[in-house]
C-alpha positions as CSV (number, residue, x, y, z in Angstrom):
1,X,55.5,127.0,149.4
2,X,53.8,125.5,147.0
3,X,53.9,126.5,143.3
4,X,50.3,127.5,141.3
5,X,50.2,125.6,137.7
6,X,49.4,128.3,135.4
7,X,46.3,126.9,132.5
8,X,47.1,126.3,129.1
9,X,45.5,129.9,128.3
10,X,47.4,131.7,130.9
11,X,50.5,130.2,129.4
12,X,49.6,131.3,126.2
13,X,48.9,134.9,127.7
14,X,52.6,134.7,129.0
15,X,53.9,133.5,125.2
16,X,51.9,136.4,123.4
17,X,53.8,139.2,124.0
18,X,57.1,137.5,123.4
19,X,55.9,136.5,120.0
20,X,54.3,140.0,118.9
21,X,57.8,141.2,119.8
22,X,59.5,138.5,117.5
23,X,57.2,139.5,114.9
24,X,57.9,142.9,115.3
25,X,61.8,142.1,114.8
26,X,61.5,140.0,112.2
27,X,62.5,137.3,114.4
28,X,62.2,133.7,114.9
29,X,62.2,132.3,118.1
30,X,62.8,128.6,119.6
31,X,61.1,126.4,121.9
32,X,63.9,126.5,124.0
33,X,63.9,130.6,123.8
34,X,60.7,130.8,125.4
35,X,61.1,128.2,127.8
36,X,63.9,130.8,128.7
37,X,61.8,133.7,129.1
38,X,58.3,132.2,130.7
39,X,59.7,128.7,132.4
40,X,57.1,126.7,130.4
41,X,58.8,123.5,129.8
42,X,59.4,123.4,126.0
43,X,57.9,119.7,126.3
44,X,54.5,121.5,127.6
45,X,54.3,124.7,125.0
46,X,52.2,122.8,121.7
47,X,48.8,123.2,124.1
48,X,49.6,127.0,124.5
49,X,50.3,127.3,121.0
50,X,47.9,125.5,119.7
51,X,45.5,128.0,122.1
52,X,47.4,130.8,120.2
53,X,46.9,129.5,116.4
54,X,43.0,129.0,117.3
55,X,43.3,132.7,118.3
56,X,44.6,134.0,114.8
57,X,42.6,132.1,112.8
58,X,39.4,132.9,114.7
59,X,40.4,136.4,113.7
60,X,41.5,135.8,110.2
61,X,45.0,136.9,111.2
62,X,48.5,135.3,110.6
63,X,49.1,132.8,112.9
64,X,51.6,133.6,115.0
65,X,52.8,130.2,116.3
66,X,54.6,129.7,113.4
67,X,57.5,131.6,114.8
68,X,58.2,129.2,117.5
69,X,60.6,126.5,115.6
70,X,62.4,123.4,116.7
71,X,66.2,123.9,117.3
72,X,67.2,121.1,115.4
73,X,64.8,121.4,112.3
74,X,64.1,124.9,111.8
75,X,60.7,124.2,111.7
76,X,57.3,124.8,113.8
77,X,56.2,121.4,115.9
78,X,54.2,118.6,113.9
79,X,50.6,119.9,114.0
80,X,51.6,123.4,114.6
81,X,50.2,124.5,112.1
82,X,48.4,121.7,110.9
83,X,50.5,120.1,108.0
84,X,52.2,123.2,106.7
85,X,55.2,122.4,104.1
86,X,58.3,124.4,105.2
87,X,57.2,126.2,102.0
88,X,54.3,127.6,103.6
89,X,55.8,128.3,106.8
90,X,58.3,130.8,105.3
91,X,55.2,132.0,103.9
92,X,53.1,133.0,107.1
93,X,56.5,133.8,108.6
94,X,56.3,136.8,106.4
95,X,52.7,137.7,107.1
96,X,53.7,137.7,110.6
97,X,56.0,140.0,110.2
98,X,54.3,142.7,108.2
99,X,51.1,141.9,110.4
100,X,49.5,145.2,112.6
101,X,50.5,143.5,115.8
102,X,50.4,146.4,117.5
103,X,46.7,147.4,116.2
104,X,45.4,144.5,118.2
105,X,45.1,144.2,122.2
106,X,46.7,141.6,123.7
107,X,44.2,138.7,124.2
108,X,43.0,137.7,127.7
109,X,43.3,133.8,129.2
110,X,39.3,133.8,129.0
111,X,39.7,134.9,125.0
112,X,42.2,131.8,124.3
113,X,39.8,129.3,125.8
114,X,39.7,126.9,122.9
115,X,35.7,126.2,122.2
């Protein structure tokens, strides 16, 4: 049987959860972690995250991306987010974490559609 390719915003859909619950831990996760818990090839996640930066800053919120880091550097992707010094990344780290998570519904694929 073949296997249905989930979209780029049904990826992200399957990443959002995992990340409000990282942020409500206090918790960075890695590429390779949620690989682990959605089987999106860590190769194939900067789309999906991109999809879920787009998302928080749309809304003005902290952009939750930033807690997916690279193994080896500690650090978010190149480009996610755009050109952030490690500096700044500690930064929005933080805002994720003390961020309402919880006050917000968990977005649909059709509401991560980039424009």
């Amino acid at each position: 049987m073949e296997q249905q390719r989930l979209t780029q915003a049904e990826q992200a859909v399957l990443m959002w959860p995992i990340l409000v619950s990282a942020a409500r831990n206090q918790q960075i996760t890695s590429y390779a972690a949620i690989e682990g818990f959605t089987g999106i090839d860590r190769m194939g996640q900067n789309q999906a995250l991109g999809l879920i930066r787009s998302y928080c800053q749309r809304h003005n919120w902290p952009l939750l991306n930033c807690l997916v880091v690279s193994q080896v550097t500690g650090l978010p992707g190149e480009g996610l987010p755009e050109d952030m010094t490690a500096t700044q990344v500690l930064l929005e780290q933080a805002r994720i974490f003390v961020f309402d998570w919880s006050g917000h519904e968990k977005p649909l694929a059709e509401d991560l559609q980039s424009d």
